[in-house]
C-alpha positions, 0 to 999 in steps of 0.5 A: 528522507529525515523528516521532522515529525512522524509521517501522518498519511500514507499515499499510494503510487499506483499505475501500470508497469513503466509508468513512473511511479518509482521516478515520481516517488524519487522526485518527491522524496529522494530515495530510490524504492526499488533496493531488492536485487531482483528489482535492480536487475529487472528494472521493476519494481517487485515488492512494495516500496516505501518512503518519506517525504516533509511537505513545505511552504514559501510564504511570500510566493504564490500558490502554486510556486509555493509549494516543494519539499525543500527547506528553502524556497527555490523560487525566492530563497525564502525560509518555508514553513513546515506543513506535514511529513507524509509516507509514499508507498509504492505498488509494483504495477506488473500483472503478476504482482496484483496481490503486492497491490492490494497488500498496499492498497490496505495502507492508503489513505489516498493515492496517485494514479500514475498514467504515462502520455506515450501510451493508450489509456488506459493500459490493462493495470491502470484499470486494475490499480484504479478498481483495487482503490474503490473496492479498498475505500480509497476515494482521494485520487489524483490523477499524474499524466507522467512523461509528458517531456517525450512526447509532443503537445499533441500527444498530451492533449490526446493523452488528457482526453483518454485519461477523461474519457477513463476516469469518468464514471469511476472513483477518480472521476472528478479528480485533478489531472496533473500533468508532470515529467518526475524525470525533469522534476516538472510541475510538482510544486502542483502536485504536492499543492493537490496532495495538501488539497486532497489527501487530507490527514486522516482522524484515527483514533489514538485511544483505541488499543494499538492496531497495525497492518504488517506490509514487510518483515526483516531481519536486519542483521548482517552476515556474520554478525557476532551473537552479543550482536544480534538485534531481534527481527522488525516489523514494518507497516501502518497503526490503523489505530491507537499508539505504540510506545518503546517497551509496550508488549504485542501480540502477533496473529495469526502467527507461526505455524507449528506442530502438536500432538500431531496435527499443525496449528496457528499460534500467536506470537508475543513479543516487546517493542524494543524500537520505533522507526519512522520518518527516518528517524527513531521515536520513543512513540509512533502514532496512527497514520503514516509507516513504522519500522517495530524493533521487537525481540524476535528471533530475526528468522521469523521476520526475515524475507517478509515472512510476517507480511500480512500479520496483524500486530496489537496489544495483546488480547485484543486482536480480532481471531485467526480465522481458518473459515470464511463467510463472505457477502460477495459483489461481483463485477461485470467484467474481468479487470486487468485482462487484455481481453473483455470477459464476463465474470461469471458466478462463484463456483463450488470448489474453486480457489479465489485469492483473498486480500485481506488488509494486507494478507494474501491467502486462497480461499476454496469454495465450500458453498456458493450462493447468489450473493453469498461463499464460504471458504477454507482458508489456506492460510488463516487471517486475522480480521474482523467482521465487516471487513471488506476483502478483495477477491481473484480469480485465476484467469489465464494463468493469472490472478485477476479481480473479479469483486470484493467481499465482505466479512459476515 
């Protein structure tokens, strides 16, 4: 969706598998988040889909009726005014995909937890979601009951005191509860009213030199596509910080790995911004808050297929290291989230391999020493963060992933 200005916050559709909230995403904005062939076929989402949508409001109506994302009020046919442009990023809510997740969950500034009414709450990823916000620092939470349009009254009401029961306790805990049909279009005038409410514009800092997290990375070059042609690869993510202009040279860590004098090393790539996309629309500028699209002069081979997802991009020489090592200050949870069965976590191990989610990337970490609170791990794959950074840390439980705490960076 055009909208008329840069998306100024991201909000996060999270929830269990089947819950709504690509519907919701396309109620809300008019675009359809699942694109990959893949996510077509399946009927799921698989990787972290992403749109736009402008906020209005009716002046002469009444709250809630006032509130849509339409130019003209559909209640009264009054002009509306203009609020705010926002960014919808829309995590896939299938067990295997919990690392997808939290890629996204390094985006958001608040989110929608998205409950369906015909099924028990909570399902196994409704408490994987809700606990990857809190170990993120997401605290702006509202809660969607979807599909109250196939269920009976009864069943809502049942539905409600699950989702109370739930919450309570948790970072959603005195959220709104909100309960919609994204199929009908129903109640989202509320929605969008609790979304101004609630998820506010975050206060970034447009001085600091530019820094963003790379969710996805293309190359968007057609087959076939004649040499002159060629547009170099793209970037696609969120500033955390600072400001980005038409022309400024990046930086990109940890970067490509490559081969010399024998051995393989990690070294950073540079490069020019030759475009900014945002808010379906080109900009010669793109600030923090809300997702970009970088044009580069990148070979699109390195772009293509996501293969930057994870990367950190910046002005040159001012990125945080690649680090190939980890100490980490460790807080466990009590119980495996996100496994149908209840079990302990039990203590960090010597050896093993946990799944690190570091702002977006996704890397394992082998345990090299293991104390109460305390691990260092050999990466993997290197990351580029800073200290004080906190982390999510899986465990392979089962055959899956599964959070087990988060870390924070020493």
């Amino acid at each position: 969706m055009k909208v008329p200005r840069q998306p100024e916050v991201n909000i996060g559709m999270i929830g269990h598998v089947d819950h709504g909230k690509t519907t919701l995403t396309k109620a809300l904005t008019g675009e359809w988040t699942d694109r990959h062939s893949e996510e077509l076929r399946r009927g799921i989402s698989i990787r972290l889909g992403y749109a736009d949508a402008a906020l209005y409001k009716c002046p002469k109506c009444e709250e809630p009726q006032c509130y849509s994302t339409k130019k003209e009020c559909s209640v009264c046919g009054e002009k509306t005014e203009f609020l705010r442009a926002v960014s919808f990023v829309d995590a896939p809510g299938h067990e295997t995909l919990m690392a997808t997740m939290l890629s996204g969950a390094a985006l958001m500034n608040g989110a929608l937890l998205l409950i369906a009414a015909n099924e028990k709450c909570p399902q196994p990823q409704t408490k994987e979601h809700l606990m990857a916000l809190a170990i993120s620092g997401v605290e702006n939470v509202i809660i969607v009951q979807n599909k109250i349009d196939i269920v009976d009254e009864e069943k809502v009401k049942e539905s409600y005191e699950q989702i109370k029961e739930f919450v309570e306790g948790t970072v959603a805990g005195e959220s709104p509860i909100i309960p919609v049909s994204a199929h009908h279009e129903v109640n989202l005038d509320v929605l969008i009213m609790e979304i101004e409410n609630r998820i506010r514009t975050p206060e970034l800092d447009e001085k600091k030199p530019p820094k963003a997290f790379v969710a996805r990375s293309f190359d968007v070059n057609s087959p076939g596509v004649p040499l002159d042609k060629i547009v170099g690869g793209v970037i696609g993510g969120s500033l955390i910080q600072g400001k980005l202009k038409v022309g400024d040279e990046i930086e990109i860590s940890p970067g490509r790995e490559s081969e010399s004098g024998g051995r393989k090393v990690w070294t950073d790539i540079e490069s020019e911004v030759t475009s900014l996309f945002s808010g379906g629309k080109n900009r010669k500028e793109a600030k923090s808050g809300g997702l970009i699209a970088i044009g580069t002069k990148l070979d699109p081979f390195l772009t293509k297929s996501d293969s930057l997802t994870g990367r950190v991009v910046g002005s040159p020489g001012t990125l945080p290291p690649a680090l190939f090592e980890l100490s980490v200050q460790v807080h466990l949870l009590e119980r495996v989230v996100g496994a149908v069965e209840d079990l302990e976590v039990d203590e960090i191990r010597t050896n093993e391999p946990l799944m690190l989610s570091v702002g977006t990337a996704t890397t394992v970490g082998v345990v090299t020493s293991a104390r109460e609170d305390y691990a260092e791990m050999a990466l993997k794959i290197p990351v580029s963060a800073d200290k004080g950074q906190r982390i999510a840390i899986s465990r392979r439980i089962g055959g899956k992933w599964r959070l087990i705490g988060y870390g924070v960076i020493q």
